[in-house]
ZANUTOR-327132 format. One record per residue (C-alpha): residue number from 1; x, y, z. Coordinates in steps of 0.1 Angstrom, whole numbers. Example, Ala and Ser with C-alpha at 12.3 -4.5 7.8 and 13.67 -1.06 7.14 Angstrom:
<site num="1" X="123" Y="-45" Z="78"/>
<site num="2" X="137" Y="-11" Z="71"/>
***
This chain:
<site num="1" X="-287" Y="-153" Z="-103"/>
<site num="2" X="-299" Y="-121" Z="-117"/>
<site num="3" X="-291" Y="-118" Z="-155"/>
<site num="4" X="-265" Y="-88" Z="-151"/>
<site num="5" X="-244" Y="-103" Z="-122"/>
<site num="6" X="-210" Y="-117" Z="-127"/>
<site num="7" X="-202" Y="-152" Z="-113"/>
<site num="8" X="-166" Y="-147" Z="-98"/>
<site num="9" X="-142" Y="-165" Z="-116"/>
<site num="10" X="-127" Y="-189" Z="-91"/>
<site num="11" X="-86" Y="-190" Z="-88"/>
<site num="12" X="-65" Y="-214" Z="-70"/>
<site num="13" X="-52" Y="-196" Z="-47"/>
<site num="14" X="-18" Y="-213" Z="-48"/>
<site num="15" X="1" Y="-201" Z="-76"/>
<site num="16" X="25" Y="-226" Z="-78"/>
<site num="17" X="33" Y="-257" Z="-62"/>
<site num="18" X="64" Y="-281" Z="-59"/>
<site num="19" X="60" Y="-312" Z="-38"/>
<site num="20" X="51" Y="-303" Z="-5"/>
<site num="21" X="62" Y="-266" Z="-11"/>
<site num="22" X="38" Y="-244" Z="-22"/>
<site num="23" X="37" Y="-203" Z="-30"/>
<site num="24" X="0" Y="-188" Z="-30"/>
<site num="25" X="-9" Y="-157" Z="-48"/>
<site num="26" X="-6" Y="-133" Z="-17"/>
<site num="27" X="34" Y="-140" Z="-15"/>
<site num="28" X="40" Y="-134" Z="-52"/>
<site num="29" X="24" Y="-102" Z="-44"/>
<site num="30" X="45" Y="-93" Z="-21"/>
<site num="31" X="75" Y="-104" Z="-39"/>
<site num="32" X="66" Y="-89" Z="-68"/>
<site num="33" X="57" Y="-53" Z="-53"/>
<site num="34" X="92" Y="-54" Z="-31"/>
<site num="35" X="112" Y="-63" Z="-66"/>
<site num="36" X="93" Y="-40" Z="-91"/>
<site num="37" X="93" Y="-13" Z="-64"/>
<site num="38" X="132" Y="-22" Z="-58"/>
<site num="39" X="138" Y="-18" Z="-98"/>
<site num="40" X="113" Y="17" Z="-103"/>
<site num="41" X="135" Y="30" Z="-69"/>
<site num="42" X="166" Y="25" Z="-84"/>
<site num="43" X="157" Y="42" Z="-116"/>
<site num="44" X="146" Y="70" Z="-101"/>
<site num="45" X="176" Y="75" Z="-78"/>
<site num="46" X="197" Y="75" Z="-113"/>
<site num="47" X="176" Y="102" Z="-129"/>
<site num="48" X="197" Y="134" Z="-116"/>
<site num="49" X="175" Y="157" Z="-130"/>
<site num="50" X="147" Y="144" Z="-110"/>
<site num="51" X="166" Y="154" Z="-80"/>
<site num="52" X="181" Y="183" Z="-92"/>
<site num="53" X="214" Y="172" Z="-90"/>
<site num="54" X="235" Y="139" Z="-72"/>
<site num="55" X="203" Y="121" Z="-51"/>
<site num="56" X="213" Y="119" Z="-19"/>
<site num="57" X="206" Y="79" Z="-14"/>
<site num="58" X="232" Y="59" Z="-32"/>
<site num="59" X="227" Y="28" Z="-54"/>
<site num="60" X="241" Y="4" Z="-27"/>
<site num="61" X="221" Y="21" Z="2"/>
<site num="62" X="188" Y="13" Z="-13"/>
<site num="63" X="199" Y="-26" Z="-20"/>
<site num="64" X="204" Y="-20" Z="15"/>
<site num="65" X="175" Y="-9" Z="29"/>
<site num="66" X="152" Y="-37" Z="10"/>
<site num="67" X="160" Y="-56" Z="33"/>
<site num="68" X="151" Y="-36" Z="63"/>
<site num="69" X="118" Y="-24" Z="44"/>
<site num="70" X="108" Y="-58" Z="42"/>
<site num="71" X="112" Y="-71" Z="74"/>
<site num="72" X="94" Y="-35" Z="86"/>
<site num="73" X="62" Y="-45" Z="60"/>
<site num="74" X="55" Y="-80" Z="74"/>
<site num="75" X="58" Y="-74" Z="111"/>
<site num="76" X="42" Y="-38" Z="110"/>
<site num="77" X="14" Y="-56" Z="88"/>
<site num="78" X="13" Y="-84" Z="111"/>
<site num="79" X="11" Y="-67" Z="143"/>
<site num="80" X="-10" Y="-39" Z="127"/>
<site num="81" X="-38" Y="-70" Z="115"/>
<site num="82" X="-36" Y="-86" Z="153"/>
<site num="83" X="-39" Y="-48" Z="179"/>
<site num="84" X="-63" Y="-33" Z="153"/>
<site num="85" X="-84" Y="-66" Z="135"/>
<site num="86" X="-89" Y="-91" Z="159"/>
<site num="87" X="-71" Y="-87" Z="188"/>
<site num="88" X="-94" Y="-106" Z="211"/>
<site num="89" X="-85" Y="-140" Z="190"/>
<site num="90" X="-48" Y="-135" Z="194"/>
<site num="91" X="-53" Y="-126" Z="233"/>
<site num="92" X="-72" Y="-162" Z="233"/>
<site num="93" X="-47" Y="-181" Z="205"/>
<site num="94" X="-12" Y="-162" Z="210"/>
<site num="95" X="1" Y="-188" Z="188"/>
<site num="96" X="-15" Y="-184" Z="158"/>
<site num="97" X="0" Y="-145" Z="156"/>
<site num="98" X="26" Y="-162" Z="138"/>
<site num="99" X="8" Y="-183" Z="114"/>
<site num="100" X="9" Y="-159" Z="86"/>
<site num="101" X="0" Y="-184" Z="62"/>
<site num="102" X="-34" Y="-182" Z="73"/>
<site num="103" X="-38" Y="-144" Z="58"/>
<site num="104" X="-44" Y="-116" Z="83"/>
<site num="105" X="-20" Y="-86" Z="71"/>
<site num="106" X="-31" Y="-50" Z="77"/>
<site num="107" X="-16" Y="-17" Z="55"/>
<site num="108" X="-17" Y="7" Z="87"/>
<site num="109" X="2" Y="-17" Z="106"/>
<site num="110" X="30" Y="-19" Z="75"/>
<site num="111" X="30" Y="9" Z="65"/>
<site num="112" X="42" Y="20" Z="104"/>
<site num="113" X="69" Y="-11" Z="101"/>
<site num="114" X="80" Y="5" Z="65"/>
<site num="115" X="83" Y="38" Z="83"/>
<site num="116" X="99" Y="27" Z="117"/>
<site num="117" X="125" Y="9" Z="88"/>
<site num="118" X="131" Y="46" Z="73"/>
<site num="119" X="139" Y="60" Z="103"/>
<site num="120" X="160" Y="34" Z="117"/>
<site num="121" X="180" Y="28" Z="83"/>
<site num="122" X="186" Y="69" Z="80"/>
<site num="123" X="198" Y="76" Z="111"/>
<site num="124" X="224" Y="43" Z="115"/>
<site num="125" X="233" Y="50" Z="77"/>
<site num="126" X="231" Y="93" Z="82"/>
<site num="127" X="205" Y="95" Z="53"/>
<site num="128" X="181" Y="124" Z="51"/>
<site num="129" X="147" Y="107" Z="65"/>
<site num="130" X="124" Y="125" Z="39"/>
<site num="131" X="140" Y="115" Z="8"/>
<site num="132" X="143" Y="81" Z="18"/>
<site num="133" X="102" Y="82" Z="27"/>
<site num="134" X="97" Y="103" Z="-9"/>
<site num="135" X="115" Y="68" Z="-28"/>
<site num="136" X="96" Y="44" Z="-11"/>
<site num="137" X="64" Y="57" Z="-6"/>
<site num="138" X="68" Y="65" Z="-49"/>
<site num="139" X="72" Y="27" Z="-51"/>
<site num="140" X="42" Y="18" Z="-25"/>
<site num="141" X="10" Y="18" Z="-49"/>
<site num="142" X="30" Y="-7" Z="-68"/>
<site num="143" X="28" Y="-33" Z="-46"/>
<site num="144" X="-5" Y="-19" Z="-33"/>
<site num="145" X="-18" Y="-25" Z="-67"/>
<site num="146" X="-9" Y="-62" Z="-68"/>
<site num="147" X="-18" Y="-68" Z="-33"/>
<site num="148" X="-55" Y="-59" Z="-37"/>
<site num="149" X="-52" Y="-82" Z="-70"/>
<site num="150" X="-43" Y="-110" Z="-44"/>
<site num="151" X="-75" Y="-104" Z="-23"/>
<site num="152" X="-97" Y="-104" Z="-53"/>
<site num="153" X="-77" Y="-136" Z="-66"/>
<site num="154" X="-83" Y="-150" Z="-32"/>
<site num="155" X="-117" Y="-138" Z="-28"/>
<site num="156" X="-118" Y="-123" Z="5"/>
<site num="157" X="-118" Y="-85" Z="16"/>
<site num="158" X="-152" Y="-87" Z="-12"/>
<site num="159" X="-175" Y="-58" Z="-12"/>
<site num="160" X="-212" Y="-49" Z="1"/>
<site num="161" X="-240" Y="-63" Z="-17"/>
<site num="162" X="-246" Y="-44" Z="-48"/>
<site num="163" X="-277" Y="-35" Z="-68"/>
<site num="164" X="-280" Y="-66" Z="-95"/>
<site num="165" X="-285" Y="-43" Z="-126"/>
<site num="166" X="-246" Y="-34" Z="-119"/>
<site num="167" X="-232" Y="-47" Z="-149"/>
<site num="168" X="-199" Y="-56" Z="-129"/>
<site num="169" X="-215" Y="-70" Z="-99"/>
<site num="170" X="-201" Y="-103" Z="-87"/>
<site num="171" X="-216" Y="-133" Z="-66"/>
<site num="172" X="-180" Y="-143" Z="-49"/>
<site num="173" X="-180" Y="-178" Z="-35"/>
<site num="174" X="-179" Y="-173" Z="7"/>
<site num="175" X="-198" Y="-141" Z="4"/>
<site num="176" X="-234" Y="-154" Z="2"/>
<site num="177" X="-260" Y="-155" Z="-27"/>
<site num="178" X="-259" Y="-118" Z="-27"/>
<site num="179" X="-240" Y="-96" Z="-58"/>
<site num="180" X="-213" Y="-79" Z="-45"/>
<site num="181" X="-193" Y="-49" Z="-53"/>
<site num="182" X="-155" Y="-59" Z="-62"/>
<site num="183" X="-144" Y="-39" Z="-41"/>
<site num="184" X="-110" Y="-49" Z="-41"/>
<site num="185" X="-108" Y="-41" Z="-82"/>
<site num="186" X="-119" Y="-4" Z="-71"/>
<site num="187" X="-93" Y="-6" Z="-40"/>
<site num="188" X="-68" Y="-17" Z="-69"/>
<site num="189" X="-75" Y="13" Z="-92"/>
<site num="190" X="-74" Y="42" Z="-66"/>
<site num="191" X="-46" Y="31" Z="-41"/>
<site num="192" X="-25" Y="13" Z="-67"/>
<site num="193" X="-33" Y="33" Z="-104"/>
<site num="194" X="-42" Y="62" Z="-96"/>
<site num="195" X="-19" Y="65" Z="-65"/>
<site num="196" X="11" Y="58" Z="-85"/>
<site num="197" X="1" Y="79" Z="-116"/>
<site num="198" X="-6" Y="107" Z="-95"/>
<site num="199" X="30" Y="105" Z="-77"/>
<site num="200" X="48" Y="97" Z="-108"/>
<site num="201" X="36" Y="130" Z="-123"/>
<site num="202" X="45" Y="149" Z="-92"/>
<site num="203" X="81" Y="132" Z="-98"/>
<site num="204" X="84" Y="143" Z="-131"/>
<site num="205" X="74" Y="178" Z="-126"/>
<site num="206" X="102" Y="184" Z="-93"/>
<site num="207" X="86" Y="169" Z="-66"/>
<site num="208" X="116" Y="149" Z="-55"/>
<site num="209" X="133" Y="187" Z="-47"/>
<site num="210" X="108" Y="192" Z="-20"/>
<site num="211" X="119" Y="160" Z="4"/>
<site num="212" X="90" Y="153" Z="24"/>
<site num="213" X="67" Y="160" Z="-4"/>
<site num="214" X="62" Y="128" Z="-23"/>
<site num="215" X="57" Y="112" Z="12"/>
<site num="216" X="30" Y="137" Z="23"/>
<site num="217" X="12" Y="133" Z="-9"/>
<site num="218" X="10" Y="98" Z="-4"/>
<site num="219" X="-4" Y="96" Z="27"/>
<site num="220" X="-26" Y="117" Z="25"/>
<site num="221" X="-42" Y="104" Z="-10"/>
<site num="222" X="-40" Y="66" Z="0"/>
<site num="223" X="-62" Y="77" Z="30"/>
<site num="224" X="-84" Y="97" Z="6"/>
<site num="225" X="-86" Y="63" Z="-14"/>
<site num="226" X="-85" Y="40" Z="12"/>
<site num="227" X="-116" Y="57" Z="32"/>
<site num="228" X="-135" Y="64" Z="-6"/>
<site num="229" X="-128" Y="23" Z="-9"/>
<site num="230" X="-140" Y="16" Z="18"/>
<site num="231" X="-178" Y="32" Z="13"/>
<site num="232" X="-177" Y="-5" Z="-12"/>
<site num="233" X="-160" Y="-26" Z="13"/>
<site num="234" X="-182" Y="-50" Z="34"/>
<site num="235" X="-163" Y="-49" Z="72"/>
<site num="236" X="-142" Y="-71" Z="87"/>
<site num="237" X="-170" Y="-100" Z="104"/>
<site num="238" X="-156" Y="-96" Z="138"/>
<site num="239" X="-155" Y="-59" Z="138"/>
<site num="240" X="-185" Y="-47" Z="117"/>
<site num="241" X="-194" Y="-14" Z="116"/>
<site num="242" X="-180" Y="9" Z="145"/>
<site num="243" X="-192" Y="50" Z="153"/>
<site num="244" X="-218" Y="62" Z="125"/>
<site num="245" X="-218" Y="36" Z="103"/>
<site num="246" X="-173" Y="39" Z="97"/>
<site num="247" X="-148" Y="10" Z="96"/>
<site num="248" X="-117" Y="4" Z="108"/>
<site num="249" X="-106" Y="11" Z="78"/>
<site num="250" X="-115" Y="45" Z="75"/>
<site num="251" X="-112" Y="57" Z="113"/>
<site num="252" X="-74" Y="42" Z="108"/>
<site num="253" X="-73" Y="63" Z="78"/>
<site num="254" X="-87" Y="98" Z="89"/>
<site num="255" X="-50" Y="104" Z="108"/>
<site num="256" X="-32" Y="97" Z="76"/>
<site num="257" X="-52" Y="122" Z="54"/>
<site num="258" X="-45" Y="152" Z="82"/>
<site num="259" X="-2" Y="138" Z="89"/>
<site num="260" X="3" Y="139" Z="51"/>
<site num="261" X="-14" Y="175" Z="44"/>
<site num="262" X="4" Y="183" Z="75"/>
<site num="263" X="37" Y="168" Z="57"/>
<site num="264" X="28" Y="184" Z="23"/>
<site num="265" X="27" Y="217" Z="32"/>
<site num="266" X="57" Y="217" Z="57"/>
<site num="267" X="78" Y="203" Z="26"/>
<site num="268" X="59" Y="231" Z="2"/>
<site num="269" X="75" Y="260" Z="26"/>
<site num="270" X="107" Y="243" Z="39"/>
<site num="271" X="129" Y="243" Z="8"/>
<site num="272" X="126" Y="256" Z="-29"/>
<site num="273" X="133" Y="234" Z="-58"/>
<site num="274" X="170" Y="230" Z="-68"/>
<site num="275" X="176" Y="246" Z="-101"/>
<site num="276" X="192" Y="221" Z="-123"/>
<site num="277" X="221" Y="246" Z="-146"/>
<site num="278" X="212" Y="243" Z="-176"/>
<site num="279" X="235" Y="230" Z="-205"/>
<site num="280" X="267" Y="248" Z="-214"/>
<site num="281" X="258" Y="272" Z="-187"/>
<site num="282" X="297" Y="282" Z="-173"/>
***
């Protein structure tokens, strides 16, 4: 092993075990994104002056639409993972489409569900369908951030082989005797860190005024991210490399960057920020 390169530093990937029950790493991070996302959502909806006044998504409504937004994640993900991943295999093993313990989730196909749930929810509940998309795209990067943690726990989704004099180069367990870029630390940083910093500041300087504007922004920058994560990624086995050296990855992410610029400057000319009166103003 070359003197610079990191041996990865092997998890279980069950996080927690009782008898015959046991809860890997990949569920908490699910969990754990829906409920953190669920707590920042709801402190945001409380913050009038983010909104310029009353937001227009009650307290109950969004305890409401977890649900929903759940349910849209894991079959959108699912269903996503088996049409755009592998969906010879499924065609050959229908069965094991609903095996989700064996891994096999994609974002695209989520974030769809998560968006089909946002329409759906709006229109039986009459709930503006922007605002709604501005709260929980905010949220996203949080649970995109600890989702990329649970590949890297897991040690799959690794990078391509790296130059050995990369300090942080890392020889992962299933990926050969080659260093490898961690690519799902970088993944971690720009669609979870960055993503969320980025939106949070947007938030704090109005954002929320502009409905459509906060989701725009985050499609179009996770694509940015996703496709700039993905020049580290190694691609899926059964897919490989497709047209000129891109990935899935990135060809499903080219769409998103053009629907969210699209998004952002439709919400930029649509409506101008509420003016919040300020104190003692009659």
């Amino acid at each position: 092993m070359p003197f610079l390169t990191i041996a990865f530093p092997v998890f279980d990937p069950i996080a927690i075990a009782i008898g015959p029950i046991a809860i890997r790493w990949y569920a908490l991070a699910y969990i754990g994104g829906i409920v953190l996302g669920w707590i920042y959502a709801r402190s945001l909806l409380k913050n009038e002056k983010l909104w310029g006044g009353p937001a227009p998504i009650t307290l109950p409504q969004l305890d409401d639409f977890i649900l929903w937004v759940t349910v849209g994640i894991i079959l959108g993900g699912r269903t996503g993972y088996v049409l755009f991943y592998n969906l010879s295999f499924f065609v050959a093993h229908p069965a094991e489409i609903f095996e989700l313990w064996k891994g096999g989730m994609s974002f695209h196909g989520g974030f769809l569900g998560c968006v089909a749930a946002v329409i759906w929810f709006c229109r039986k509940n009459q709930l503006p369908i922007l605002s709604l998309g501005d709260i929980t795209t905010a949220v996203g990067p949080i649970g995109l951030f600890l989702g990329r943690l649970a590949n890297f726990i897991n040690s799959e989704l690794w990078g391509r082989p790296a130059d050995p004099s990369l300090p942080w180069a890392m020889v992962f367990p299933n990926g050969g005797p080659l260093p490898r870029h961690p690519s799902q630390l970088y993944e971690a940083g720009l669609e979870g860190i960055l993503l969320f910093t980025i939106l949070a500041v947007m938030i704090r300087l109005g954002a929320l005024r502009r409905p459509g504007l906060i989701l725009g922004s985050f499609i179009a920058l996770y694509g940015l991210a996703r496709i700039t994560g993905e020049c580290f990624r190694e691609p899926d086995p059964q897919l490989g490399f497709l047209w000129g050296g891109l990935t899935m990855g990135m060809l499903l992410s080219v769409p998103m960057v053009i629907a969210g610029a699209v998004l952002i400057v439709m919400a930029w000319r649509r409506n101008h920020p509420k003016q919040v009166p300020a104190e003692g103003r009659p």
